[in-house]
C-alpha positions in Angstrom: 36.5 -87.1 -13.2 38.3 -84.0 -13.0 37.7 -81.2 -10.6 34.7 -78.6 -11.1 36.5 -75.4 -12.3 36.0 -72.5 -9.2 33.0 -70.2 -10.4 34.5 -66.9 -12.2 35.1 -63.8 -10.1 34.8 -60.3 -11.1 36.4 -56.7 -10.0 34.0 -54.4 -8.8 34.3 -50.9 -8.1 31.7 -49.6 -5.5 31.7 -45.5 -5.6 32.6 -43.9 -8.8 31.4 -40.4 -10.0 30.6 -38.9 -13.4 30.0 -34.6 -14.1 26.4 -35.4 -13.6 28.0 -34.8 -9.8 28.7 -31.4 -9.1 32.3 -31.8 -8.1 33.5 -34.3 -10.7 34.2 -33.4 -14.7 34.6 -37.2 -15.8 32.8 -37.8 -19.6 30.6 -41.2 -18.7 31.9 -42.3 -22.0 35.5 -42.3 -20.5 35.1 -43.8 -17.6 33.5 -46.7 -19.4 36.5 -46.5 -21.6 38.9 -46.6 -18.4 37.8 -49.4 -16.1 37.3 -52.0 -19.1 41.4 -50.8 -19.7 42.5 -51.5 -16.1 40.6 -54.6 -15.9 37.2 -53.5 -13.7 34.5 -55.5 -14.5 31.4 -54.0 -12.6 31.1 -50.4 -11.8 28.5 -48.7 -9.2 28.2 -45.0 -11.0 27.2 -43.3 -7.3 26.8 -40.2 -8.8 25.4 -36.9 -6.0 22.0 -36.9 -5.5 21.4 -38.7 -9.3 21.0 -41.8 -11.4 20.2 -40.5 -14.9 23.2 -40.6 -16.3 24.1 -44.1 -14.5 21.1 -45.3 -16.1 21.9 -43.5 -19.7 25.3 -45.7 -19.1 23.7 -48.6 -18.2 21.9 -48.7 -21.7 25.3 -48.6 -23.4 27.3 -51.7 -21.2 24.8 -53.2 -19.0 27.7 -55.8 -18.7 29.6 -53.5 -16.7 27.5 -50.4 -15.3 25.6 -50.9 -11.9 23.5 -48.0 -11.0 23.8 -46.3 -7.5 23.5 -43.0 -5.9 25.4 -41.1 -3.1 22.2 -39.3 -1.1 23.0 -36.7 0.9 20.8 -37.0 3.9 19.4 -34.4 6.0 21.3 -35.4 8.5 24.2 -34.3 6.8 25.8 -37.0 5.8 26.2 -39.2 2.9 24.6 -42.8 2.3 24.6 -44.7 -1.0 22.2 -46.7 -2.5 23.1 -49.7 -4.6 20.7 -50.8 -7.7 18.3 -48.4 -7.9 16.0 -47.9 -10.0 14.3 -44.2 -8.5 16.1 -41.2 -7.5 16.2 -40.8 -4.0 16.2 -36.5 -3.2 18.6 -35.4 -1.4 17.9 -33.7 2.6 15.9 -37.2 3.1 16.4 -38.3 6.3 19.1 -41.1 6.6 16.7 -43.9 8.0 14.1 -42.7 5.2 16.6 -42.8 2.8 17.8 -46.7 3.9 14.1 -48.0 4.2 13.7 -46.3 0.0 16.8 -48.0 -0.6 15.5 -51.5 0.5 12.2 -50.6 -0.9 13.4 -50.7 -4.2 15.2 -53.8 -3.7 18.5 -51.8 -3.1 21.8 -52.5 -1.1 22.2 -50.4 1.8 26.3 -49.2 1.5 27.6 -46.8 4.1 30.8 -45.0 2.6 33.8 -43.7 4.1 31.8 -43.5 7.5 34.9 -42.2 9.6 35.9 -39.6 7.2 34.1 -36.6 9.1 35.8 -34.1 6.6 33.8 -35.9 4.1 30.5 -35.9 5.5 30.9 -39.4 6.7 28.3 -40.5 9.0 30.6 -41.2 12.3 29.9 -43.5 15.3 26.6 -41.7 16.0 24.6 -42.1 12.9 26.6 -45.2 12.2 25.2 -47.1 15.1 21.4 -45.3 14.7 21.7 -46.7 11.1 23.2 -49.9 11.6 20.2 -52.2 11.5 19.7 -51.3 8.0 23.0 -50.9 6.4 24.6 -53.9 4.5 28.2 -52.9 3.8 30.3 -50.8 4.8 33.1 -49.1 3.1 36.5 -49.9 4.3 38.4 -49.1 1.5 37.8 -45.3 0.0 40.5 -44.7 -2.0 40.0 -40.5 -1.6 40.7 -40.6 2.2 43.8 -39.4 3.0 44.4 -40.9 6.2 44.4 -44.6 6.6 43.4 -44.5 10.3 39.9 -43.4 8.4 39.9 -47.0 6.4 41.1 -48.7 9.6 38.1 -47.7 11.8 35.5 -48.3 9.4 37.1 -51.8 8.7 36.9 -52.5 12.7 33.1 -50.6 13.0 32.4 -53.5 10.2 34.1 -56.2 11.9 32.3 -55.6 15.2 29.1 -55.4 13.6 29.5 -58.5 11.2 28.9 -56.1 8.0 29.9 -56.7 4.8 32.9 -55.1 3.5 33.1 -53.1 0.6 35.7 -51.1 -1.6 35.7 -48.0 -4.3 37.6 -45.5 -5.6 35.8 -42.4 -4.7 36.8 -41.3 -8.1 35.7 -38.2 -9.1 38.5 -38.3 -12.2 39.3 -41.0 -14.7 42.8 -41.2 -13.3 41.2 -42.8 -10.2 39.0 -45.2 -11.3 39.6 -48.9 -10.3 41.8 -47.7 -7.5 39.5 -49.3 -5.4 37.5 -52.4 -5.4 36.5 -55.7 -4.2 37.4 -59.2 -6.0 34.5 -61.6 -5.3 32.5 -64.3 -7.3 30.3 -62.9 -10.7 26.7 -62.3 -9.7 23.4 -61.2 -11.2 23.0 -57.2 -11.2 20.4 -57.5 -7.9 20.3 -57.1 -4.2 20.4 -61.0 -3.1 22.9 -61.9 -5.7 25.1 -59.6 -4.9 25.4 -59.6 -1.5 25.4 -63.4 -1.6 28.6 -62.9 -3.7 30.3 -60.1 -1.9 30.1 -62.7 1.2 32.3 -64.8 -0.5 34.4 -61.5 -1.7 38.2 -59.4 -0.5 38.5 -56.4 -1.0 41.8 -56.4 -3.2 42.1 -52.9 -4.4 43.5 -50.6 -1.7 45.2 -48.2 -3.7 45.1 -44.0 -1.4 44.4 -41.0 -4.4 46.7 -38.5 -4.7 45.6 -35.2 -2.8 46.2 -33.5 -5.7 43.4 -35.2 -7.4 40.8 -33.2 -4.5 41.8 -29.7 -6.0 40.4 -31.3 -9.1 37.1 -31.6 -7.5 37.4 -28.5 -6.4 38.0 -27.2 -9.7 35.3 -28.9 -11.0 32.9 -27.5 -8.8 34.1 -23.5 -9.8 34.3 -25.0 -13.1 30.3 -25.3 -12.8 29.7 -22.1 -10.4 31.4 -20.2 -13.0 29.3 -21.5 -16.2 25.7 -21.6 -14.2 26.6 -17.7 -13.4 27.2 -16.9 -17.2 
């Protein structure tokens, strides 16, 4: 009898931003055209305080889109919510926010926590908030230290917290430049996680600097037009 054949893994990126966010420009349409050319197979769209277009995205490659949202708390900081189905507002309070997340049958994913220029969360709201978070991200491709990767990856390790990976990309160039290689896995929160146990984060490739300015060129992009 031969030997089973190993169950199929997939590539997923876990932060990714579309112009429904105010400081990215990126068509949906191309950033589905992108990561199915680099080889992504899932996609969280964790676009700033929204999920419609995520879900509009969804309805066009459900094969591929995951829908997420990057909350800003009220704290001041930012959480992400994995499969969602509700917009969460942002200014919710971070543990408010979490227990919503959950509540909707949602994965709990604390990004680039060390990155304080960032609105990461740091060690304070990190530890208030680590009972309810369920991965952490130690790979964001937009911070431009590593030491900021390399403390979140320990934080993680201490705590026994699943690790996760995304580009941060808040242009098509960045997509994929990010992400975590891990068995396939139905689009929900036990199946996922389930998977991402058994998961390595493969992608660790830093952005450019250069592609911040276009997020900041984005957002005057958008101040400039609402002012018309």
């Amino acid at each position: 009898m031969s030997p089973a054949s190993p169950p199929p893994r997939v590539r997923v990126d876990m932060h990714s931003h579309t112009r429904r966010s105010f400081d990215c420009l990126t068509d949906p349409r191309d950033l589905l055209r992108v990561v199915r050319a680099r080889g992504i197979d899932r996609i969280f769209v964790t676009d700033h305080n929204a999920i419609d277009a995520a879900l509009r995205l969804r309805e066009v490659a459900p094969e591929t889109i995951l829908v997420g949202e990057e909350i800003k708390t009220r704290e001041g900081f930012d959480l992400i919510g994995l499969f969602l189905t509700e917009l969460i507002p942002r200014g919710t309070p971070a543990r408010e926010a979490a227990e919503s997340i959950r509540a909707q049958g949602g994965v709990v994913y604390l990004p680039h926590p060390f990155d304080l220029r960032r609105s990461g969360a740091g060690p304070r709201h990190a530890e208030a908030l680590s009972d309810l978070i369920d991965v952490v991200e130690v790979h964001n491709a937009r911070c431009l230290s590593r030491r900021t990767n390399e403390l979140a990856l320990r934080w993680a390790e201490a705590r026994k917290k699943l690790q996760g990976a995304g580009s941060d990309a808040h242009t098509a160039a960045e997509l994929g430049s990010g992400f975590v290689e891990m068995p396939d896995f139905a689009p929900d929160r036990d199946s996922f996680l389930t998977a991402l146990a058994g998961g390595v984060v493969a992608g660790q490739i830093r952005s450019s600097p250069v592609y911040r300015l276009a997020s900041t060129y984005a957002k005057l992009h958008k101040r400039v037009v609402r002012n018309r």
